[in-house]
DSSP file (Angstrom, degrees, kcal/mol; ACC not computed):
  #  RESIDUE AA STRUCTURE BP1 BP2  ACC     N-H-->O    O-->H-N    N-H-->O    O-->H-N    TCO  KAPPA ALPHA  PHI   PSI    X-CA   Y-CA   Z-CA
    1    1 A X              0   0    0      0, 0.0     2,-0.5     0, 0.0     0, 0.0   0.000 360.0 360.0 360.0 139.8    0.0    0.0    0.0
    2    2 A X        -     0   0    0      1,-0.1     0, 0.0     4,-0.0     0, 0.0  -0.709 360.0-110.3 -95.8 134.7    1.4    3.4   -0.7
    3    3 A X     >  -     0   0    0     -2,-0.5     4,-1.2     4,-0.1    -1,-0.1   0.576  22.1-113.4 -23.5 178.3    2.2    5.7    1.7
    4    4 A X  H  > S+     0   0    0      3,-0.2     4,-1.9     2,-0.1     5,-0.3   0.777 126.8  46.2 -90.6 -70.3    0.0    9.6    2.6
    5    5 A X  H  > S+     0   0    0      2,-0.2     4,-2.7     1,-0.2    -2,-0.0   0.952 111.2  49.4 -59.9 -36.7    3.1   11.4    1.5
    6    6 A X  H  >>S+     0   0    0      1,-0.2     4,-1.4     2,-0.1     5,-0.6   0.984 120.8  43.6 -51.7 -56.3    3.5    8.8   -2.2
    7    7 A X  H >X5S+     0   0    0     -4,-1.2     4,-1.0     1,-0.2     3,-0.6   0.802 108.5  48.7 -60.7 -39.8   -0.4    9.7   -2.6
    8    8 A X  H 3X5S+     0   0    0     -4,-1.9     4,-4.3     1,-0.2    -1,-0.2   0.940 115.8  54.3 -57.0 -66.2   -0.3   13.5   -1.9
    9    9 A X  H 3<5S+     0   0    0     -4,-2.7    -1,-0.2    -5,-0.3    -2,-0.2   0.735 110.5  39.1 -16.3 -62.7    2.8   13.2   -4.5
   10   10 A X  H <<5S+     0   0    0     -4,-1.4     3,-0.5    -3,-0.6    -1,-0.2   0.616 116.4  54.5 -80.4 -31.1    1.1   11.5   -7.4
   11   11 A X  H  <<S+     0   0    0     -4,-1.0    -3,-0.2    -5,-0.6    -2,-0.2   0.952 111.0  45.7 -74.3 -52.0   -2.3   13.9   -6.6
   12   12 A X  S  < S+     0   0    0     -4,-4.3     2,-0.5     2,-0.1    -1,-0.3   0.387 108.1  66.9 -78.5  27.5   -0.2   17.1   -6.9
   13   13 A X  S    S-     0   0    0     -3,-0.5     2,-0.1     0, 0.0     3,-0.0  -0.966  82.1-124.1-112.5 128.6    1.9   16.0  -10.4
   14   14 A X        -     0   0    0     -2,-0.5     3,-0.2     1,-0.1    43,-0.1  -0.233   8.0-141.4 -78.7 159.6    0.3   15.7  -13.3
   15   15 A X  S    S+     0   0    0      1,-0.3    42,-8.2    -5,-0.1     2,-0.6   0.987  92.7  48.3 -77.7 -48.7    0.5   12.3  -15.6
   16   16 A X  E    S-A   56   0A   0     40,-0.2    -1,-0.3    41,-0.1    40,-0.2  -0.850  71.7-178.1-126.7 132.5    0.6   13.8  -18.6
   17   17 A X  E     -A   55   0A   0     38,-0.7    38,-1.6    -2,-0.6     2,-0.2  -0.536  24.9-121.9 -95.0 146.3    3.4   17.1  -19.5
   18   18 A X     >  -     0   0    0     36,-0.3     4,-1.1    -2,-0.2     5,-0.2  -0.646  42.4 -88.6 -81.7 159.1    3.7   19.0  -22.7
   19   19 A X  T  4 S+     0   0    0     34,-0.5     4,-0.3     1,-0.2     5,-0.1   0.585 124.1  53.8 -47.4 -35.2    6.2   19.1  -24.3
   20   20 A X  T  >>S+     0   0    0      2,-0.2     4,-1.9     1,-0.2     5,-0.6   0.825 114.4  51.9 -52.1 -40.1    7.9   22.7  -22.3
   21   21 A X  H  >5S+     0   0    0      1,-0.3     4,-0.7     2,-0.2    -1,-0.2   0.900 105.6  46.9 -98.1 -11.3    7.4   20.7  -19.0
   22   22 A X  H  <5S+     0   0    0     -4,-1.1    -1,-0.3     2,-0.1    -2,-0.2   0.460 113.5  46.5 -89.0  -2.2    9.0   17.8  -20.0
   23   23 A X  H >>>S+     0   0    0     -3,-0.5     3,-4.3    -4,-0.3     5,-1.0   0.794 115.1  54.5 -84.8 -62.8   12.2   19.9  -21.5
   24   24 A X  H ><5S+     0   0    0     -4,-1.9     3,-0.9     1,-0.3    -3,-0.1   0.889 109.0  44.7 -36.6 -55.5   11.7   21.6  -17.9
   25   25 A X  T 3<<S+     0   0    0     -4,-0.7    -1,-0.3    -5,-0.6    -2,-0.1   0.336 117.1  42.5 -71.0   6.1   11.9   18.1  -15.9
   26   26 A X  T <45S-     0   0    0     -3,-4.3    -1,-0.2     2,-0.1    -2,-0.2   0.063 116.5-120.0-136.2  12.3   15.0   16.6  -17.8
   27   27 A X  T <<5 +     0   0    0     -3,-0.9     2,-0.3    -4,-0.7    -3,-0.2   0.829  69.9 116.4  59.2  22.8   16.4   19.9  -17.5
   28   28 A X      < -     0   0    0     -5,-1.0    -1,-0.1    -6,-0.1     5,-0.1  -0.861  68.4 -95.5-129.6 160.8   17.0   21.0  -21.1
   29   29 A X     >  -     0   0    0     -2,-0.3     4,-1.4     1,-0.1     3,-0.4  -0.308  35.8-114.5 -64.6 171.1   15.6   23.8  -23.1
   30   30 A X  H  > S+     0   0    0      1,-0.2     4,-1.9     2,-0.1    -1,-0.1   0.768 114.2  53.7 -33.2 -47.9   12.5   23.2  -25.3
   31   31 A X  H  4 S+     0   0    0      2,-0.2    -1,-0.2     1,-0.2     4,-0.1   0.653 109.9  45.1 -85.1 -32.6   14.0   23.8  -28.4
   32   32 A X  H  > S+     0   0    0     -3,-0.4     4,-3.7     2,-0.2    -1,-0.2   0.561 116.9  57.4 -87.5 -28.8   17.3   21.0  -27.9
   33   33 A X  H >X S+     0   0    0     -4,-1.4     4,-2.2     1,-0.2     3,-0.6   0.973 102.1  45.4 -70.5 -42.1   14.3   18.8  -26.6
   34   34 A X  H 3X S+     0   0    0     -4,-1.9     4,-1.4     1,-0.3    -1,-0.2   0.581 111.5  54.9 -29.7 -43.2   12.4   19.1  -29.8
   35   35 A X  H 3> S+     0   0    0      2,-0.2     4,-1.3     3,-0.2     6,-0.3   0.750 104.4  52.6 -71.3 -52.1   15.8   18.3  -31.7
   36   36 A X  H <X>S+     0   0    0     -4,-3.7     4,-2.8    -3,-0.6     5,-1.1   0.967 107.1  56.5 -77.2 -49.8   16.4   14.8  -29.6
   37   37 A X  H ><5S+     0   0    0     -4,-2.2     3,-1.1     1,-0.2    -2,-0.2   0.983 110.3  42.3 -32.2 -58.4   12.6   13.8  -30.7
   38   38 A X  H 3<5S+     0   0    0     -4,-1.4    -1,-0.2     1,-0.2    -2,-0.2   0.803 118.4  47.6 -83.4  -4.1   13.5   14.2  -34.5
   39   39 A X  H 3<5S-     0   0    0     -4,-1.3    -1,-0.2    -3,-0.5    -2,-0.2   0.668 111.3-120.3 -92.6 -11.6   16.7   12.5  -33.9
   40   40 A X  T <<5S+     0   0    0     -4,-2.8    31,-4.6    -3,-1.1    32,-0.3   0.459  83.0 116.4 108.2 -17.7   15.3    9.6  -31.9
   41   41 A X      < +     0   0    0     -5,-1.1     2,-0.6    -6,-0.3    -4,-0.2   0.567  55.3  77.9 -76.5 -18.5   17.2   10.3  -29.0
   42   42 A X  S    S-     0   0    0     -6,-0.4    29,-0.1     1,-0.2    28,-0.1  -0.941  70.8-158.4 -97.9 102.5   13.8   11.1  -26.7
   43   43 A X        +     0   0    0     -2,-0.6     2,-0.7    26,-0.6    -1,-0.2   0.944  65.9  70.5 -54.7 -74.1   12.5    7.2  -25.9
   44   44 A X  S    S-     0   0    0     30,-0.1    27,-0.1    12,-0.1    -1,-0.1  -0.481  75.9-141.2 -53.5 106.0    8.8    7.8  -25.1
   45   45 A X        -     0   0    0     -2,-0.7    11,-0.2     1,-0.1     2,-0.2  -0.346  26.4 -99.6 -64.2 160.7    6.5    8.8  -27.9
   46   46 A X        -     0   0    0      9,-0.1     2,-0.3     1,-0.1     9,-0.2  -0.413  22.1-138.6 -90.1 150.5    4.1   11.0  -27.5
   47   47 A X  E     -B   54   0B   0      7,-1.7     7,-2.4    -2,-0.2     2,-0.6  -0.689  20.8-126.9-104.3 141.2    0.4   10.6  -26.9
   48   48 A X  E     -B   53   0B   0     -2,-0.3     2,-0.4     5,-0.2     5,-0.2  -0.914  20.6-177.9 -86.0 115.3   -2.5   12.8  -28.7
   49   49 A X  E >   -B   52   0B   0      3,-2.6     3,-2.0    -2,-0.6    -2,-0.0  -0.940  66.8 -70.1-100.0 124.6   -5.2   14.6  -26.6
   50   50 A X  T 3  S-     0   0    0     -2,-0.4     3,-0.0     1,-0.2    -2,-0.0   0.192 120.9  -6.5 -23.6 -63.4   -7.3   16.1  -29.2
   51   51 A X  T 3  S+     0   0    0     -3,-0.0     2,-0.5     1,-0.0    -1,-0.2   0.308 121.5  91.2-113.2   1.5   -5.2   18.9  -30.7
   52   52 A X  E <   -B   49   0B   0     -3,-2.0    -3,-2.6     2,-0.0     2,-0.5  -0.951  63.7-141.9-128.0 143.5   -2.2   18.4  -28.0
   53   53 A X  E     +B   48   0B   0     -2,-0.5   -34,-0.5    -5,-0.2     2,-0.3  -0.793  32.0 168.6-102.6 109.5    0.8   16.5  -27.8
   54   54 A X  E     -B   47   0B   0     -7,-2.4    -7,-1.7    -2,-0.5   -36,-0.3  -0.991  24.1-144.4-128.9 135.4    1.8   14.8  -24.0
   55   55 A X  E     -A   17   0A   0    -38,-1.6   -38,-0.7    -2,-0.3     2,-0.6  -0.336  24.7-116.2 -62.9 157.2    4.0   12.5  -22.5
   56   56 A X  E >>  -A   16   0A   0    -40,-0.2     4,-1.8   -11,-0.2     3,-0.9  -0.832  17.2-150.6 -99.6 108.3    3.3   10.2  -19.7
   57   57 A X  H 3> S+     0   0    0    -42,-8.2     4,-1.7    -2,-0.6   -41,-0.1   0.764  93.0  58.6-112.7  25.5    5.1   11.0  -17.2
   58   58 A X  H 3> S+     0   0    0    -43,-0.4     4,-1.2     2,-0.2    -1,-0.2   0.637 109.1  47.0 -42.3 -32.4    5.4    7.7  -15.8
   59   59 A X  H X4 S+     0   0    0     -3,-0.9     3,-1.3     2,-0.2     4,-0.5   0.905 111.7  54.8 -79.2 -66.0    6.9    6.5  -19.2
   60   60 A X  H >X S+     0   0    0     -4,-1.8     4,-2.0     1,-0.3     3,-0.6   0.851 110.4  47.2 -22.1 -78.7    9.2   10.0  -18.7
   61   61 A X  H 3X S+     0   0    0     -4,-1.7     4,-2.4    -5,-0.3     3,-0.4   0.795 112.9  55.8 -35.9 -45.0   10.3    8.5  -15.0
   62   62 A X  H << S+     0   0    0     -3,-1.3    -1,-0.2    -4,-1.2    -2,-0.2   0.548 103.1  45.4  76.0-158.5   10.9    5.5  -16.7
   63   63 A X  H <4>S+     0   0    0     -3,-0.6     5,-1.9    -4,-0.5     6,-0.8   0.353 106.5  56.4   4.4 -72.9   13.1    6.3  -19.1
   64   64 A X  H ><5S+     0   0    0     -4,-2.0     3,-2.7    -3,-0.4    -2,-0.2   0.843 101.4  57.5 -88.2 -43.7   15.1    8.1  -17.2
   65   65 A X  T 3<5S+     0   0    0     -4,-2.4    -3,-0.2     1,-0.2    -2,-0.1   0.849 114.1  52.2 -47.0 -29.7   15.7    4.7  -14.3
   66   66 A X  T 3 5S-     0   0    0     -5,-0.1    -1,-0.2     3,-0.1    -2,-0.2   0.426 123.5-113.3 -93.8   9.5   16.8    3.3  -17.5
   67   67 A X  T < 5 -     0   0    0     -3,-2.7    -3,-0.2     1,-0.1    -2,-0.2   0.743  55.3 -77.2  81.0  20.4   19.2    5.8  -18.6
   68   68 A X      < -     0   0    0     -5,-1.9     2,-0.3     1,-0.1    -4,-0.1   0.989  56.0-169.5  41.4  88.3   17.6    7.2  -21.5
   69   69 A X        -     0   0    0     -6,-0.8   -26,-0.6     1,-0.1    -1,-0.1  -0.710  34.5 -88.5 -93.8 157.4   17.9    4.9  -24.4
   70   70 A X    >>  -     0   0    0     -2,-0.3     4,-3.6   -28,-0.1     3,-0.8  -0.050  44.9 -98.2 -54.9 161.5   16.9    6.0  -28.0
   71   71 A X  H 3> S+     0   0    0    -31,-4.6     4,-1.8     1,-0.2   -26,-0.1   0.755 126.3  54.0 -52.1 -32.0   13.3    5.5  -29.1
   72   72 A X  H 34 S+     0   0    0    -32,-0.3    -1,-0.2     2,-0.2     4,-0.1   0.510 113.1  42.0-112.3  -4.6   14.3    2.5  -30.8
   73   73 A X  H X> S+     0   0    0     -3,-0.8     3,-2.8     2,-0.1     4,-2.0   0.851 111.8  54.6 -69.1 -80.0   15.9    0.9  -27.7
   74   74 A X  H 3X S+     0   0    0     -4,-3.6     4,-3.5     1,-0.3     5,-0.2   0.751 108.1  50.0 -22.7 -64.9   13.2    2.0  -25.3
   75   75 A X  H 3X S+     0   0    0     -4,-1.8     4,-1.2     1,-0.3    -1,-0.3   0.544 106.1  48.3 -55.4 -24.1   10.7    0.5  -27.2
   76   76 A X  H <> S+     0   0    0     -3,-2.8     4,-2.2     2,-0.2    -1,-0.3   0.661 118.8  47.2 -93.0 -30.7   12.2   -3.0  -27.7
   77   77 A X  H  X S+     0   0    0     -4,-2.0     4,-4.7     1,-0.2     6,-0.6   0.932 111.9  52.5 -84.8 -32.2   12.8   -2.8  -23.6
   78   78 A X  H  X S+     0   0    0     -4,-3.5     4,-1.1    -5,-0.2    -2,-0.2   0.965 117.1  39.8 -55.5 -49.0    9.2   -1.5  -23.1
   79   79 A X  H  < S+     0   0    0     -4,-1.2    -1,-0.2    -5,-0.2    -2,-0.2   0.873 127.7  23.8 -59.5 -46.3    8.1   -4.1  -24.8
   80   80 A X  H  < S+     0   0    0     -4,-2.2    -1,-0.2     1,-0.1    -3,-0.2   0.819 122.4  43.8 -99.3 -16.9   10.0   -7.0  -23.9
   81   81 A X  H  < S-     0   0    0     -4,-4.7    -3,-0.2    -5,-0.3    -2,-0.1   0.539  92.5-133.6-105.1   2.8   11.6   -6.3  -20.0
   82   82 A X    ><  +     0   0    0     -4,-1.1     3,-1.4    -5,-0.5    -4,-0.1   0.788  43.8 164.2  68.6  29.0    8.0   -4.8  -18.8
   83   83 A X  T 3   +     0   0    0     -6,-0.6    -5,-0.1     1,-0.3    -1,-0.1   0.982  62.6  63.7 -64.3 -59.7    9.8   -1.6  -17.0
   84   84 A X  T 3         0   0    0      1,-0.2    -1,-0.3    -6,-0.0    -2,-0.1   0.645 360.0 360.0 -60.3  -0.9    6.6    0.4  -16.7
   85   85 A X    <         0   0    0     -3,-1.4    -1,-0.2     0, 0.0    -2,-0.1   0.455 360.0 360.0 -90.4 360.0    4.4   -1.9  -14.2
């Protein structure tokens, strides 16, 4: 069972960031993040919300426990080692 302070955590963060607040959370500008996406280098794709584009950031957290592999990493490890449950 998770702790008062895990849930209080999880209520106040939101699940899913745009893109600016996921450059914000990995600590790089918008513009370099935008740049690792078209290179491949940003693991999680992005989800569609009607006209906006968000990340999980569960996937984001991750990710990042895995060291940030390329998209074409990530995906083969999402898939096969079951990291996100």
């Amino acid at each position: 069972m998770d702790s008062p302070e895990k849930i209080v955590y999880m209520l106040e963060q939101p699940l899913l960031l745009d893109a600016g607040e996921v450059a914000r959370l990995i600590g790089i500008s918008r513009s370099n993040f935008y740049g690792l996406i078209s290179s491949g280098r940003i693991g999680p794709e992005p989800i569609h919300l009607g006209k906006r584009t968000l990340w999980k950031r569960s996937e984001l957290e991750a990710w990042v426990r895995a060291d940030c592999p390329p998209r074409e990493k990530w995906l083969v490890m999402k898939e096969t080692e079951n990291i996100l449950t």
